[in-house]
N, C-alpha and C positions, 0 to 999 in steps of 0.2 A: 818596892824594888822589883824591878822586871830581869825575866832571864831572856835574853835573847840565844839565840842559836843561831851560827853563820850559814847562812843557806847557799851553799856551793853550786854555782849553775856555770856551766857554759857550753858554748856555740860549734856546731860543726861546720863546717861550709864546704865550699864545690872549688873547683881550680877558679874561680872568676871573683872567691871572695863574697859569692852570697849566702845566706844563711839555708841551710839545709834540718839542720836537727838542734832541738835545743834536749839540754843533758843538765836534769835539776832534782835534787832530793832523789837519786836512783831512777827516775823515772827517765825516760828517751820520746822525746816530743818531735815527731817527722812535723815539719814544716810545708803546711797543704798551699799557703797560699800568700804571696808576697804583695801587699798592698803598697808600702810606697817606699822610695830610699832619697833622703838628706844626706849630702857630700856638702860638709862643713869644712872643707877644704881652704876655698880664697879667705875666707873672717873667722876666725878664731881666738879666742884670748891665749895667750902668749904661756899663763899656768898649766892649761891643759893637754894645748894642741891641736891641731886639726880632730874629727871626729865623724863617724858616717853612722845615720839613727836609719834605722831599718822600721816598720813595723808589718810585721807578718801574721799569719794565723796560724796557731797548731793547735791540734786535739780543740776544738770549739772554741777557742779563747784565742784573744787578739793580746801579743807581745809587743813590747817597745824593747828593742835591740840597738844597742848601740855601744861602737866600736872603738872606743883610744885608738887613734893609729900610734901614739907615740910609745905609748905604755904598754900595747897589744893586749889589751884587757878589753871582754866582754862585760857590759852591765846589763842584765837582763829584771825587766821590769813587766808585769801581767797588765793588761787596760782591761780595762771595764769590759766585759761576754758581750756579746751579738748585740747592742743597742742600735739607737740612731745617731749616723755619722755626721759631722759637722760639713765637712767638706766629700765632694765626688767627685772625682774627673771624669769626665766624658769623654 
């Protein structure tokens, strides 16, 4: 049997709706570096709703941020530390 513990996070943002500070287990993660934003807007399944996936950088680690617009709920997910990227835009 496992005990899980709910791990309460969520997102600050700026008047534009981008992510600014992420707010997780007491800790306050400023938000250094905004790598890419998905506006899941036009396709969407109909259960969830449209959705906007952020993935940012704070405190050395790369976040997967993403938005419910309908629910206005934050899911905040950690990706793998400083590796190598699959994709780069130029």
């Amino acid at each position: 049997m496992f005990n899980l513990s709910p791990n309460t996070s969520s997102v600050a943002t700026d008047g534009a709706g981008r992510p600014r500070e992420i707010r997780t287990d007491g800790m306050r993660l400023p938000v250094s570096a905004l790598e890419s934003v998905r506006a899941e807007t036009a396709a969407y399944p109909l259960e969830t709703g449209p959705r906007t996936v952020f993935v940012v950088s704070a405190a050395g680690s790369r976040f997967r941020l993403v938005h419910q617009l309908r629910d206005r709920r934050w899911t905040v997910e950690r990706l793998a530390s400083r590796g190598p990227r699959l994709a780069h835009a130029a």
